[in-house]
C-alpha positions, 0 to 999 in steps of 0.5 A: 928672771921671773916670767910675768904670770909665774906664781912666786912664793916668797919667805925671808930668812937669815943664816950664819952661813952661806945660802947654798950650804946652809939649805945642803947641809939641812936638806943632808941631815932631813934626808936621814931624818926621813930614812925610815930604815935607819931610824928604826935600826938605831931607834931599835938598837937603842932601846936594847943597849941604852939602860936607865942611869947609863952615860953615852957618847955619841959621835957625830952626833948631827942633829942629835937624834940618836942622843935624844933616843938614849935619853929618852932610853933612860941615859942619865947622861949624854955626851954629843960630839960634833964638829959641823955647823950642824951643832948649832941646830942640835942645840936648839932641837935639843931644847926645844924638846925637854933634852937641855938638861941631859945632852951635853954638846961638845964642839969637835973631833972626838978625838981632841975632847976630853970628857968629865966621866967614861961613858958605858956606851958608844953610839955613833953613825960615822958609816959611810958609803963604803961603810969604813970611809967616814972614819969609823975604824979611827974613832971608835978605837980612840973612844974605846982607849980614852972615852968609855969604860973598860967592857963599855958597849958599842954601837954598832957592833960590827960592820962589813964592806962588800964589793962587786963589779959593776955596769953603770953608764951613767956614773962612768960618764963622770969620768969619760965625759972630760974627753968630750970633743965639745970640751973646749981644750984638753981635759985629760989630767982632769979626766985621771983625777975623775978615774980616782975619785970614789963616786957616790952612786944610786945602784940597782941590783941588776947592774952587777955584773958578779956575785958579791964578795966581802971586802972586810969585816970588822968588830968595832968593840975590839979592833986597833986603828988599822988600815982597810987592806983586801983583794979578791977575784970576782967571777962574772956571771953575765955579760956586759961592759965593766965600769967599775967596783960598787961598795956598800956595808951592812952593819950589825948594830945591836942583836937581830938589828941590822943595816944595809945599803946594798943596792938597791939601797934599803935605807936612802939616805945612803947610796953606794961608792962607785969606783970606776975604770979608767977605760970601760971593759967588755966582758963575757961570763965566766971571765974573772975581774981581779980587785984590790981595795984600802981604806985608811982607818981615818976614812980619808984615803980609799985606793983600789985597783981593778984588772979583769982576766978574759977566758978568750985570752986564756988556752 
């Protein structure tokens, strides 16, 4: 209900796709439009790898900005994969700025296409959060045996995926909040579900609660398929209460070209996981939180286990 003196606007518009998810999925990729950090990084990178005549693969390709960067680098030719919706807006952007002639779309998981000549470099921004949880590892390994040349460069290089434990009132509620005793029923099978979900959260540096410490680290330009499998103690260095681990990356994309969202998240368009607790711990400097942590290669599975070691239990 509109109130009566409001002020309204008024646009008409048509989609393909349903309202809702057709203004998330623009809104999502404006907002790494607008990420000046990650451009910049990628823009940077680009311009140091890409030569004039060189064929690229990009995967993942969204709304074809980083394609359209190697082309204006010199790429004779560029292959953009893609398996959203978004595809169709790539095309349209792409000829609406002179790139028709030199992008090539191919609608689909990379690892299901076939392409008509090897390309000299990989790009690709299939970073997640955590860093490996989009499917990086899984990709890049498919394209290095299938895609690109034999010495082909990829890009980004490297990516690493840290760890820290972490106080967060606000992202636990997201899972303490199903045993509201305003709930209408019992909402305890939910509240497990929530305990093992990887939340995505904004975090501050002042919210940790240890020193980081390097879950993985991982060279794409010569790594298998393999799984995520890491574990470590943190040591706490205030006191506080523990919620859970926060995740984050850094990449390396090209020499002296760097990416980072560790908190508080220099590029915006990413935030952190937040891996909670199932019941929140008091804890004191000097106690020790124990931590184990998988990613699948693929990204689709991120497991972790957190126990905490207390010197007032300790002799």
């Amino acid at each position: 209900m509109i109130a009566p003196n409001a002020r309204t606007t008024r646009h008409s518009g048509s989609v393909r796709h349903h309202g809702y998810e057709a203004a998330e999925l623009l809104d999502f990729h404006l907002s790494m439009l607008l990420d000046e950090a990650r451009m910049a990084a990628y823009q940077r990178a680009i311009d140091q790898v890409v030569k004039p005549g060189d064929v690229v693969l990009d995967i993942g390709a969204g709304t074809g900005v980083l394609s359209f960067l190697a082309s204006k680098a010199g790429a004779r030719r560029v292959y953009a994969i893609e398996a959203g919706p978004v595809i169709d807006v790539a095309r349209e952007l792409s000829e609406a700025n002179g790139f028709s002639g030199r992008v090539a779309f191919v609608d689909g998981w990379s690892t299901d296409v076939e392409l008509p000549e090897p390309a000299d470099v990989l790009v690709t921004e299939t970073i997640g959060n955590a860093g490996f949880d989009e499917g990086i590892i899984a990709w890049t390994h498919d394209a290095r045996c299938r895609l690109i040349r034999p010495g082909g460069l990829v890009l980004p290089r490297k990516v690493r995926m840290w760890t820290a434990a972490v106080e967060s009132w606000d992202d636990h509620a997201q899972v303490i909040d199903w045993s509201a005793p305003s709930l209408p029923f019992d909402y305890t099978v939910v509240r497990r579900r929530a305990e093992q979900e990887p939340w995505f959260a904004h975090l501050r540096a002042q919210q940790s609660l240890t020193e980081p410490a390097m879950v993985a680290e991982v060279d794409l330009r010569t790594t298998s398929a393999s799984d995520i499998r890491a574990s470590g103690v943190l040591q706490v260095g205030r006191s506080g209460t523990l919620h859970g681990l926060a995740c984050w990356f850094d990449a390396e994309l090209a020499d002296d070209v760097t990416l980072t969202n560790a908190p508080p998240s220099p590029a915006p368009s990413w935030g952190q996981r937040f891996l909670p607790v199932g019941e929140p711990a008091a804890v004191r400097t000097g106690d020790c939180v124990e931590w184990e942590i998988q990613v699948s290669a693929d990204g689709e599975q991120l497991d972790w286990h957190v126990e905490t070691r207390l010197l007032s239990t300790e002799n």
